[in-house]
C-alpha positions as CSV (number, residue, x, y, z in Angstrom):
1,X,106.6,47.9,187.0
2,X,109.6,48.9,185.2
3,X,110.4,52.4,184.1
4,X,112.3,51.9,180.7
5,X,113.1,55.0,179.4
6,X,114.3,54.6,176.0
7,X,113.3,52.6,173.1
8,X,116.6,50.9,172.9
9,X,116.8,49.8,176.1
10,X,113.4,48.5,176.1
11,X,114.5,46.2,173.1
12,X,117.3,44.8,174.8
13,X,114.5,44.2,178.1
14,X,112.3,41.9,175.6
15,X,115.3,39.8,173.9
16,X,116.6,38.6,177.1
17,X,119.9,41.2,176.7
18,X,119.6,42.8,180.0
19,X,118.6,41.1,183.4
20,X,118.4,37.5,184.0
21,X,115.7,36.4,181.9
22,X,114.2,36.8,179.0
23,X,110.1,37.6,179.3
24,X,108.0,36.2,176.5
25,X,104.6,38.4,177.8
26,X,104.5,41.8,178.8
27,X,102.2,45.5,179.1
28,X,104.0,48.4,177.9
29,X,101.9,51.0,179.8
30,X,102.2,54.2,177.5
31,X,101.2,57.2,179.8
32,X,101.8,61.1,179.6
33,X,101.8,62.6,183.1
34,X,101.1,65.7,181.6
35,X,97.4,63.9,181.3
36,X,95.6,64.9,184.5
37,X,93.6,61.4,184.6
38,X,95.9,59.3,183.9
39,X,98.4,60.7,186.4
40,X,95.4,60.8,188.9
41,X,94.2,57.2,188.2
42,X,97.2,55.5,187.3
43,X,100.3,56.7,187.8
44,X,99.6,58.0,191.5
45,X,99.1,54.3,191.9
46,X,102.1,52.5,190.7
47,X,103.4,51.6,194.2
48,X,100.5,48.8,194.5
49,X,100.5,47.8,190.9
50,X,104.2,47.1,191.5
51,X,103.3,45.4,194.5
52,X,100.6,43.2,193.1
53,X,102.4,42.1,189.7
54,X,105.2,41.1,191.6
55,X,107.3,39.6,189.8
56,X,105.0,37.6,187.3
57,X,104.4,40.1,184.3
58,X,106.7,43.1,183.5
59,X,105.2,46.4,182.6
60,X,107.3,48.4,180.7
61,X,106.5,52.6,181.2
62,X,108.4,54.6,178.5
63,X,109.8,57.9,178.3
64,X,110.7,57.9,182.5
65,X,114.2,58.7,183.4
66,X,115.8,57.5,186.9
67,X,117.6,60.8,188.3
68,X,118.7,61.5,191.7
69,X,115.7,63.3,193.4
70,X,117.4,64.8,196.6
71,X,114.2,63.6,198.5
72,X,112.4,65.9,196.3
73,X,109.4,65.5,193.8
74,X,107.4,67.3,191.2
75,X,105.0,66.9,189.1
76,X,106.6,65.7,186.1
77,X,108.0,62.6,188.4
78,X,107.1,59.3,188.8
79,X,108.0,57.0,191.9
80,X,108.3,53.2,192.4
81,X,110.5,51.9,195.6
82,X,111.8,55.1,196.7
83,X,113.2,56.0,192.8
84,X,112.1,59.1,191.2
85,X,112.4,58.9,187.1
86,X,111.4,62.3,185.2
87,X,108.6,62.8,182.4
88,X,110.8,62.8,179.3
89,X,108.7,64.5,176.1
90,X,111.3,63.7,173.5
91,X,112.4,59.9,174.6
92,X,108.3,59.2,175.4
93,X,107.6,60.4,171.5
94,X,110.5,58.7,170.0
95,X,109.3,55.4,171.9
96,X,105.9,55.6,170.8
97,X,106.8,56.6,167.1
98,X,109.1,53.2,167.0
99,X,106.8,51.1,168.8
100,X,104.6,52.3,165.7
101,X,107.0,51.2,162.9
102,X,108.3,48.4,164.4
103,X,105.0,46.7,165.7
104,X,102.5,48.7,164.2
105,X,101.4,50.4,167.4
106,X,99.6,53.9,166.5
107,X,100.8,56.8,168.6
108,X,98.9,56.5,171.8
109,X,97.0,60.0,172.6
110,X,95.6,59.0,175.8
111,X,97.2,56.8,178.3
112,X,97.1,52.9,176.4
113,X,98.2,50.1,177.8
114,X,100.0,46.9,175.2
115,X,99.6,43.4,176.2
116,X,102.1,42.0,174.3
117,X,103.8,38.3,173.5
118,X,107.0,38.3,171.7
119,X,108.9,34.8,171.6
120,X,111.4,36.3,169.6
121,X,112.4,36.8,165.9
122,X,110.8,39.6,163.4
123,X,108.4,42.2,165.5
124,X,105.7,41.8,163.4
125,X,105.4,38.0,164.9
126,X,104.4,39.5,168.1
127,X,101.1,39.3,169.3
128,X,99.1,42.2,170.9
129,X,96.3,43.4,172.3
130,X,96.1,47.0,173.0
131,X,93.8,49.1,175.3
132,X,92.9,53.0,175.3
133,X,92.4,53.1,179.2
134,X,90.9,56.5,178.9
135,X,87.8,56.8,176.5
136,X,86.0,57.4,179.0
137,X,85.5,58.8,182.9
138,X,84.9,55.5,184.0
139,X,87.5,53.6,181.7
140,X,90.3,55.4,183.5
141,X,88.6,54.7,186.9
142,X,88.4,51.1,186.1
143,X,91.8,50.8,185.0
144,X,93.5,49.6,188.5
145,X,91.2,47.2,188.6
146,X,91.8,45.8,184.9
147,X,95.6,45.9,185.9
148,X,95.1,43.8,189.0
149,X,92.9,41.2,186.7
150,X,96.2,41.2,184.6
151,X,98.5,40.4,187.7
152,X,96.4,37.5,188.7
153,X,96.3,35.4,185.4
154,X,100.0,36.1,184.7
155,X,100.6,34.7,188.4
156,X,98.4,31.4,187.7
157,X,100.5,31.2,184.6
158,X,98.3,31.6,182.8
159,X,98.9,34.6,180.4
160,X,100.0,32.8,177.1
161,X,96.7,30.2,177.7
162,X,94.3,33.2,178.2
163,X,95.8,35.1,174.3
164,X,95.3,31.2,172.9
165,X,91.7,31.2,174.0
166,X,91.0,34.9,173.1
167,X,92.1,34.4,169.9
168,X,90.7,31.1,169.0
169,X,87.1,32.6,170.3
170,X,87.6,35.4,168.0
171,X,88.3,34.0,165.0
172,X,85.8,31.8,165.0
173,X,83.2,34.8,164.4
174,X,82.0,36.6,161.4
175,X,82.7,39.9,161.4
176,X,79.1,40.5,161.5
177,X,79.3,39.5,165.2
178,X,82.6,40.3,166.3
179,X,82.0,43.0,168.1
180,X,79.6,41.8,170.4
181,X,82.0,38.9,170.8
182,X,85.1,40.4,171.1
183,X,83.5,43.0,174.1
184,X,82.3,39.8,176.1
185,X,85.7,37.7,175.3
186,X,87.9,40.5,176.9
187,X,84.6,40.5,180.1
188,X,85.2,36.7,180.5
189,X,89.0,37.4,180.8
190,X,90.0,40.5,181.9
191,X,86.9,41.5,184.5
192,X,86.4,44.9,182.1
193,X,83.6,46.4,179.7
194,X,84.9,47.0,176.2
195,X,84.3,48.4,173.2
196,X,85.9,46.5,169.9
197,X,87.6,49.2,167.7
198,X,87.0,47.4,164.2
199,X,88.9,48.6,160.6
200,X,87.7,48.3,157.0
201,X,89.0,44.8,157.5
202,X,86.9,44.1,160.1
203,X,89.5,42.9,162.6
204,X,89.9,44.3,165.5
205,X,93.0,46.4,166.2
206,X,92.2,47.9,169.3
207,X,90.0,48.0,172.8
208,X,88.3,51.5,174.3
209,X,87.9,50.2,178.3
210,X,83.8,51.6,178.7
C-alpha cells in the first residue's frame, strides 16, 4: 500500500521514474477519510492489506501526506508501518480531477478503487476497471475481502492473464446480456457480487460492489 500524495509523483511511480521498478498493474484506491465507512471498513485496515499484498501489486492512496506525527494521531491520519500521512483536501481533489482528464476516471464520490494496467505510452492505452466500493452497506463490508482476492491473483501472477480473460468474455456478449455477464465474470474472478454500470454505448464503464 503506498501513500502517494500528489498526482505528479504518482506519474513518475507508474513510468518506472522512482523506485527500482517499473509496475505494469496497479489499484489506485481513492478514499476520503472524512467518509465514515470507508475509514471504518477500509482505511482502519490498511496494516493487513499491506501485509497481504506484499509486494506483488501496488496500491496507490492519493491525497495522503507523510508528516512527522510525534507518536500522535487524529482523525484525519492514516498509518502504514509506523508512518502517519495526513488527509489532504486540495492534493486528493487535484488527483482525482487529473486522473479524470488524463484517463477518463470520473471524480470518485465514495471511496472507488482503479485496477489499472499501464505498459506505458499515451494514458488512454491503459486499461481499467473501476469499482465504487460503497454503494451499498454490504459493498463496503465486503471490500477487505475483494482486496485480499486481488492480492492472491497478483501473487500467482496472474493479474495481466485474469484482465485478458475478463475482457475476452466480455466482448463476446451482446449488450443485451452484458450485464448479467459482466456481474458473473467479475464473481468468477474477483470472489464479489457486482452490479455492471452500463452507458448509452452499452459498455461498461464501471462496477457498484452489491
Amino acid at each position: 500500500m503506498w501513500p502517494i500524495g500528489t498526482y505528479e509523483r504518482f506519474l513518475r511511480k507508474i513510468k518506472g521514474q522512482e523506485g527500482r521498478r517499473k509496475v505494469n498493474y496497479f489499484g489506485i484506491l481513492l478514499c476520503d477519510i472524512r467518509q465514515a465507512k470507508a475509514k471504518e471498513y477500509i482505511l482502519n485496515y490498511l496494516e493487513v492489506f499491506d501485509d497481504e499484498s506484499y509486494e506483488n501489486i501496488d496500491f496507490y492512496i492519493p491525497g495522503y501526506i507523510l508528516r512527522d506525527n510525534n507518536g500522535k494521531t487524529d482523525n484525519s491520519s492514516i498509518s502504514i508501518k509506523g508512518k502517519y500521512y495526513k488527509y489532504d483536501e486540495q492534493e486528493y481533489f487535484k488527483f482525482c480531477k487529473k486522473l479524470e482528464y488524463d484517463f477518463n476516471v470520473l471524480f470518485p464520490f465514495s471511496a472507488t478503487l482503479v485496477l489499472m494496467e499501464y505498459l506505458g505510452g499515451d494514458f488512454s492505452n491503459a486499461r481499467k476497471m473501476i469499482f465504487e466500493l460503497e454503494s451499498s452497506e454490504e459493498g463496503i463490508r465486503s471490500a477487505g475481502k475483494f482486496f485480499i482476492e486481488i492480492f492472491r491473483i497478483a501473487a500467482e501472477g496472474n493479474m495481466g492473464q485474469t484482465l485478458d480473460e475478463i475482457s475476452r468474455r466480455l466482448s463476446g456478449e451482446s449488450k443485451k446480456g452484458i450485464i448479467l455477464a459482466g456481474g458473473k465474470t467479475i464473481m468468477n474472478f474477483f470472489g464479489v457480487d457486482v452490479e455492471p454500470i452500463i452507458n448509452q454505448l452499452g459498455e461498461i464503464t464501471k462496477y457498484k460492489i452489491k
